[in-house]
Z-matrix of the N, CA and C atoms (Angstrom, degrees):
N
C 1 1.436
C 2 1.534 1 111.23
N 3 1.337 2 124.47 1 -65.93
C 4 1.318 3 126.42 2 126.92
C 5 1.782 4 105.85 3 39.75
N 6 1.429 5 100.98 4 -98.50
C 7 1.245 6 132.83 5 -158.99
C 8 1.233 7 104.77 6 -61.54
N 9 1.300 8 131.92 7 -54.58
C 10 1.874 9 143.46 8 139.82
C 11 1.311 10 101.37 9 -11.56
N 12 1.548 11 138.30 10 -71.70
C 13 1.051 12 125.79 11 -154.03
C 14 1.275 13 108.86 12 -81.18
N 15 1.360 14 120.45 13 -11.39
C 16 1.999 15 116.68 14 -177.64
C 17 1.598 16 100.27 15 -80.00
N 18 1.038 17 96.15 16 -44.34
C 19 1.409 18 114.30 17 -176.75
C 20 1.598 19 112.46 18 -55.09
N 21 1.183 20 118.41 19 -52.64
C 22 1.256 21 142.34 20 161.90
C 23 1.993 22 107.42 21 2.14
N 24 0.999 23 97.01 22 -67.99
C 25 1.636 24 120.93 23 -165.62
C 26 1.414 25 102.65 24 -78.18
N 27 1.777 26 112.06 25 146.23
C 28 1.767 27 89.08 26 169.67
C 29 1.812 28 101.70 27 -78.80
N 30 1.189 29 145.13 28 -2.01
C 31 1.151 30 124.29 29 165.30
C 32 1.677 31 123.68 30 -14.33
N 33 1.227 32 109.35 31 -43.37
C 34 1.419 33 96.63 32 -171.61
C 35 1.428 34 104.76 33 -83.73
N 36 1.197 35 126.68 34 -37.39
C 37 1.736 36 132.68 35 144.69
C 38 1.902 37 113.01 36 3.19
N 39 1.872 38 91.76 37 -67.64
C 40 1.466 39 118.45 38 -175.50
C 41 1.242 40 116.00 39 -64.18
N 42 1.351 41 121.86 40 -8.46
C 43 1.509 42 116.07 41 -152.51
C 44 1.550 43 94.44 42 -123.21
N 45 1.639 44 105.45 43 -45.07
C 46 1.684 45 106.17 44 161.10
C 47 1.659 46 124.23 45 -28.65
N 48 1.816 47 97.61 46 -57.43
C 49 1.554 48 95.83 47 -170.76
C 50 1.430 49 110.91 48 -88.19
N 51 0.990 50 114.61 49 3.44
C 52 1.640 51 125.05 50 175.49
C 53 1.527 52 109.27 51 -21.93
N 54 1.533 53 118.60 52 131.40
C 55 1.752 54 104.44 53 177.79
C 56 1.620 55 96.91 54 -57.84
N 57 0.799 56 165.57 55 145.53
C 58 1.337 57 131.17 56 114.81
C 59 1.658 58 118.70 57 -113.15
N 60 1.609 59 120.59 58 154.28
C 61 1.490 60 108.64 59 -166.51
C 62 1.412 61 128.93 60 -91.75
N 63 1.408 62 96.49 61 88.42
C 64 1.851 63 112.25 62 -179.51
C 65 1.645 64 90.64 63 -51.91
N 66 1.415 65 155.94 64 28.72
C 67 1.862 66 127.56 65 150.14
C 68 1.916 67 90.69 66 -68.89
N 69 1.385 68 126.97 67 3.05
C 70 1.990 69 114.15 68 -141.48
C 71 1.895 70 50.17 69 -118.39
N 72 1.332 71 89.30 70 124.35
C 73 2.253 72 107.04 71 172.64
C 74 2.150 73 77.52 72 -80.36
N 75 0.846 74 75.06 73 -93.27
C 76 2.260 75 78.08 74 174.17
C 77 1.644 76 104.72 75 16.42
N 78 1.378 77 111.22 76 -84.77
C 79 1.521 78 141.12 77 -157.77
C 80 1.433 79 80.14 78 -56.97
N 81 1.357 80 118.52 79 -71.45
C 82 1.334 81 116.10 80 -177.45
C 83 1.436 82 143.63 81 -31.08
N 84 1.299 83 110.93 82 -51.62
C 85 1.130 84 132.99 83 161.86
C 86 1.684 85 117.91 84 -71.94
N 87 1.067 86 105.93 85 -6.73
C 88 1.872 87 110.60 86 176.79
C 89 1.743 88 85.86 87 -86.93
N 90 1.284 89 114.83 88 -77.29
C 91 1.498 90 115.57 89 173.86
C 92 1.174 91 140.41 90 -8.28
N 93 1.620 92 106.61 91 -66.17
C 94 1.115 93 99.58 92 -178.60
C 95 1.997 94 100.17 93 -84.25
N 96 1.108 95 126.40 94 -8.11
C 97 1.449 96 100.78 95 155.80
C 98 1.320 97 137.62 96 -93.94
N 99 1.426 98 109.32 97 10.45
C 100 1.241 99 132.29 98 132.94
C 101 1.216 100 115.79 99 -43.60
N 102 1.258 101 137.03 100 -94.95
C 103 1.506 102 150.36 101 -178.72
C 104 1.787 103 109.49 102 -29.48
N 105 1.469 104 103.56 103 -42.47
C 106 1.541 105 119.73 104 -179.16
C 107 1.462 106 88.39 105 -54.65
N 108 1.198 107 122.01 106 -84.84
C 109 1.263 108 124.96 107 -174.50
C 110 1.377 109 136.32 108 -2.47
N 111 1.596 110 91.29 109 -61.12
C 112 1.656 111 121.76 110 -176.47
C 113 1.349 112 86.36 111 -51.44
N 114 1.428 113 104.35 112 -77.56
C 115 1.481 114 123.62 113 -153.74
C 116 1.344 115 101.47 114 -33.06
N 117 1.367 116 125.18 115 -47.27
C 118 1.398 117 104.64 116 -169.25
C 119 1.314 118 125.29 117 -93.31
N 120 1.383 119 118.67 118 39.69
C 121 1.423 120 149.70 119 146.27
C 122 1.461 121 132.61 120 -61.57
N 123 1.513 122 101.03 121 -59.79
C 124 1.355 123 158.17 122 103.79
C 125 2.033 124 100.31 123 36.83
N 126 1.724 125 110.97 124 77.40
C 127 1.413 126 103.37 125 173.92
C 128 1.410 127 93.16 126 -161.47
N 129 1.422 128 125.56 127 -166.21
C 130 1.060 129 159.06 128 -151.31
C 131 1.720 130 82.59 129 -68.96
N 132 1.133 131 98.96 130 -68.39
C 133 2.031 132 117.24 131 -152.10
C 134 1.578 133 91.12 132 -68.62
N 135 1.605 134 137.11 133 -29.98
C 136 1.606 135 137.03 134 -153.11
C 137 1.864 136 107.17 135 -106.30
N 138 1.395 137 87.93 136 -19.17
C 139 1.669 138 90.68 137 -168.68
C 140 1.404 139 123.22 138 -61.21
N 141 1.666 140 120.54 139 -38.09
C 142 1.356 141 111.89 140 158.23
C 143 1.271 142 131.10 141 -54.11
N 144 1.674 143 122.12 142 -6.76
C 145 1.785 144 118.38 143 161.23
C 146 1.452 145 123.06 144 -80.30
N 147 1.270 146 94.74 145 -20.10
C 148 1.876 147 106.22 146 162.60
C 149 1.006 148 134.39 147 -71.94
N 150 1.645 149 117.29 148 -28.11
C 151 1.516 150 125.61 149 -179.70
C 152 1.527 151 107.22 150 -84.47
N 153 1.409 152 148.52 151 149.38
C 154 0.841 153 165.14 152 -177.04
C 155 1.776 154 116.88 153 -110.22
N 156 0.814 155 129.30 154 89.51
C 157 1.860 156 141.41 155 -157.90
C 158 1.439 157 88.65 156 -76.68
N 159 1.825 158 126.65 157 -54.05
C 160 1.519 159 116.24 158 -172.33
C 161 1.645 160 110.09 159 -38.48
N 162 1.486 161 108.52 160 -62.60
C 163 1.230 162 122.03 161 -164.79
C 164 1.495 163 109.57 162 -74.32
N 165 1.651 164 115.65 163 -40.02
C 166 1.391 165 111.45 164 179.94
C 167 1.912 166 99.61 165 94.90
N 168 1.283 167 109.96 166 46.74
C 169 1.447 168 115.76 167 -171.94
C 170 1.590 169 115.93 168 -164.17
N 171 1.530 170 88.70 169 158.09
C 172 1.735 171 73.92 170 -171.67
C 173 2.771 172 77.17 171 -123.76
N 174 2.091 173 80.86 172 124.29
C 175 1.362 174 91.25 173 -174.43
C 176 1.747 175 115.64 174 -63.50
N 177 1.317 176 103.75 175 -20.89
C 178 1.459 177 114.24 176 -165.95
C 179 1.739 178 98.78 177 -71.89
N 180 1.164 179 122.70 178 -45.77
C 181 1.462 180 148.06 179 167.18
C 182 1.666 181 95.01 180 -44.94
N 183 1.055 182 121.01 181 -87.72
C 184 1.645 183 143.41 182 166.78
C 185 1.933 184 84.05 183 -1.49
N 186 1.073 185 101.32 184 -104.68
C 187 1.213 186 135.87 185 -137.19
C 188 1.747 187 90.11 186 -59.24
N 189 1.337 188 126.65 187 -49.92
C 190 1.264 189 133.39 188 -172.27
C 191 1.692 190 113.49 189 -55.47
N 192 1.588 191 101.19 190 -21.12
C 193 1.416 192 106.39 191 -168.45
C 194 1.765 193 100.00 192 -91.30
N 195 1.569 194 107.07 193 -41.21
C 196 1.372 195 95.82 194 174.73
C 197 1.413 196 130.86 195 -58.61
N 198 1.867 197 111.37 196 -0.91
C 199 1.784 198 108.31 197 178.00
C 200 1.466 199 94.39 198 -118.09
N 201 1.720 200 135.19 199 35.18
C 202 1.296 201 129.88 200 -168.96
C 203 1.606 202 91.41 201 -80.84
N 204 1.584 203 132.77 202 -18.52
C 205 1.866 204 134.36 203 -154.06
C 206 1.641 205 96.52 204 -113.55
N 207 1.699 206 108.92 205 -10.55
C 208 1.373 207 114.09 206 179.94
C 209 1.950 208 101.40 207 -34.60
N 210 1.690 209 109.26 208 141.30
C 211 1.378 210 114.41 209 175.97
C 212 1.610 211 87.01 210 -87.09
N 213 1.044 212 148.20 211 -19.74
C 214 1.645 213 136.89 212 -165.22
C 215 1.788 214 114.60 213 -91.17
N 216 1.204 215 97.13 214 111.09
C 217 1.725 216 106.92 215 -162.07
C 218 1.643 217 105.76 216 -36.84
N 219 1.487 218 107.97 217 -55.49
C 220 1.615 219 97.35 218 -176.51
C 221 0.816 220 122.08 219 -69.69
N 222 1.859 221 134.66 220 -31.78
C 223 1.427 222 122.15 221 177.79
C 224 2.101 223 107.11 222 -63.65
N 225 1.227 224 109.86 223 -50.09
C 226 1.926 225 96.45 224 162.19
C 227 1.185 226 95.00 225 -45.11
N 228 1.263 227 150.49 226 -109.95
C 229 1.514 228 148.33 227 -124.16
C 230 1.516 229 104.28 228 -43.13
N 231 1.821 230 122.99 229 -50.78
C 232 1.150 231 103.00 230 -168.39
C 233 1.614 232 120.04 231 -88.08
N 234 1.383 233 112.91 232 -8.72
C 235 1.278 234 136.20 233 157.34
C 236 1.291 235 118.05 234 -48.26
N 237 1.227 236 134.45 235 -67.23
C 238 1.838 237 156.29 236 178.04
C 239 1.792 238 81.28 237 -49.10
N 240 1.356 239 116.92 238 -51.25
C 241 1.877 240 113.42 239 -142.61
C 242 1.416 241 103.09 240 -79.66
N 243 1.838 242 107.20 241 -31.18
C 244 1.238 243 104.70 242 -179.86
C 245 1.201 244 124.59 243 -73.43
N 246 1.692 245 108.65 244 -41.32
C 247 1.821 246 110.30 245 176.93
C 248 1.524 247 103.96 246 -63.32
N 249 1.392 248 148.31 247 -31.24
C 250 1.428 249 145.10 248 175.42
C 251 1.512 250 97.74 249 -58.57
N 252 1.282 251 127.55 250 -50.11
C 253 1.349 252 134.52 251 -164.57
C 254 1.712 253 91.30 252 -54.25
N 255 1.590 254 106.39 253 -85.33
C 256 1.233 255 134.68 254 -173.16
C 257 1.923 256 114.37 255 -33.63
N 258 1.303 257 101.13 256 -59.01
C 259 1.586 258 99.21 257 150.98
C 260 2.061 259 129.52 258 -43.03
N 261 1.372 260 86.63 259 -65.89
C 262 1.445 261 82.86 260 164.11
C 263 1.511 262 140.44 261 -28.73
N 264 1.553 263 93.29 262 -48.45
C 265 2.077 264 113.46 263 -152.18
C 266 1.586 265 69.60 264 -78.05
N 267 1.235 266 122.70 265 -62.14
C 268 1.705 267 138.21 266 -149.27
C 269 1.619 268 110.02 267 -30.20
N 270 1.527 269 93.56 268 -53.33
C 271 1.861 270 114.25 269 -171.70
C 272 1.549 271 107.66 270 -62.90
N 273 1.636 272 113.55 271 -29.22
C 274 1.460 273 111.95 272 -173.97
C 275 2.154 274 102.68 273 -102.49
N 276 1.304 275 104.06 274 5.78
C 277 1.223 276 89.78 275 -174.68
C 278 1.412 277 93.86 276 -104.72
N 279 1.599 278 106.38 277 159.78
C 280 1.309 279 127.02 278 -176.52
C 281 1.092 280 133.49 279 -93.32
N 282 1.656 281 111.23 280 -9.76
C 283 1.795 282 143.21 281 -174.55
C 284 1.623 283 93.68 282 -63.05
N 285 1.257 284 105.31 283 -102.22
C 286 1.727 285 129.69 284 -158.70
C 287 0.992 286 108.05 285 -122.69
N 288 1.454 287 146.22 286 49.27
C 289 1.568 288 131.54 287 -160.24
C 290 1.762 289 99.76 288 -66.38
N 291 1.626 290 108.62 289 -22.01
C 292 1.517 291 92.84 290 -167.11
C 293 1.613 292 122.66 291 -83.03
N 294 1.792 293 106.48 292 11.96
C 295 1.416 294 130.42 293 -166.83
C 296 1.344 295 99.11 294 -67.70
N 297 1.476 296 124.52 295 -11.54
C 298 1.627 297 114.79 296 -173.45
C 299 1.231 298 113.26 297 -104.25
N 300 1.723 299 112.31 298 0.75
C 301 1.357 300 130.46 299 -176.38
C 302 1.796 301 99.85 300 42.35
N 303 1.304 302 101.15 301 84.56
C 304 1.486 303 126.21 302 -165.60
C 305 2.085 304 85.36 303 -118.10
C-alpha cells in the first residue's frame, strides 16, 4: 500500500525526467538503478502512476529510450527490456496506450 501512495503523485514522473549529468559514470549508474527499480513496480495495476496526463507521456518510456544507443551493455539491456515491457503493458492498458506514439 505503501508503494501506491509514493507512487500516487506525478512526483516520481518529475524526478524520472530530471536533467541530471550522466558525463558523472557514478550518477549514472545510480540512475539507471534507479529506473530498474521503478520498473519493477511496473504492471498492469501500477502503470497509470507512470504515465504523465500533463505532458501526455509515459517518463519511464521517455527516458529508457534515450539510453537504447548506450555503448554500456547493461544500460542497452535494461533499456531494449524496458521499452518491450512498456509497449507491452501499453496495448493492454486502458489509460493512453497512444502516449508512446506506438
Amino acid at each position: 500500500m505503501s508503494v501506491f501512495y509514493l507512487l500516487s503523485n506525478n512526483y516520481i514522473n518529475d524526478l524520472i525526467v530530471h536533467r541530471f549529468d550522466f558525463s558523472n559514470e557514478e550518477l549514472l549508474a545510480y540512475y539507471i538503478s534507479f529506473l530498474k527499480a521503478l520498473s519493477l513496480k511496473l504492471n498492469e495495476r501500477t502503470i497509470h502512476f507512470f504515465f504523465n496526463s500533463q505532458a501526455n507521456d509515459f517518463p519511464l518510456y521517455t527516458e529508457a529510450v534515450k539510453f537504447f544507443n548506450n555503448p554500456e551493455v547493461n544500460i542497452f539491456f535494461f533499456s531494449s527490456s524496458k521499452i518491450n515491457q512498456l509497449v507491452s503493458l501499453s496495448r493492454q492498458w486502458s489509460g493512453s496506450p497512444s502516449a508512446l506514439c506506438l
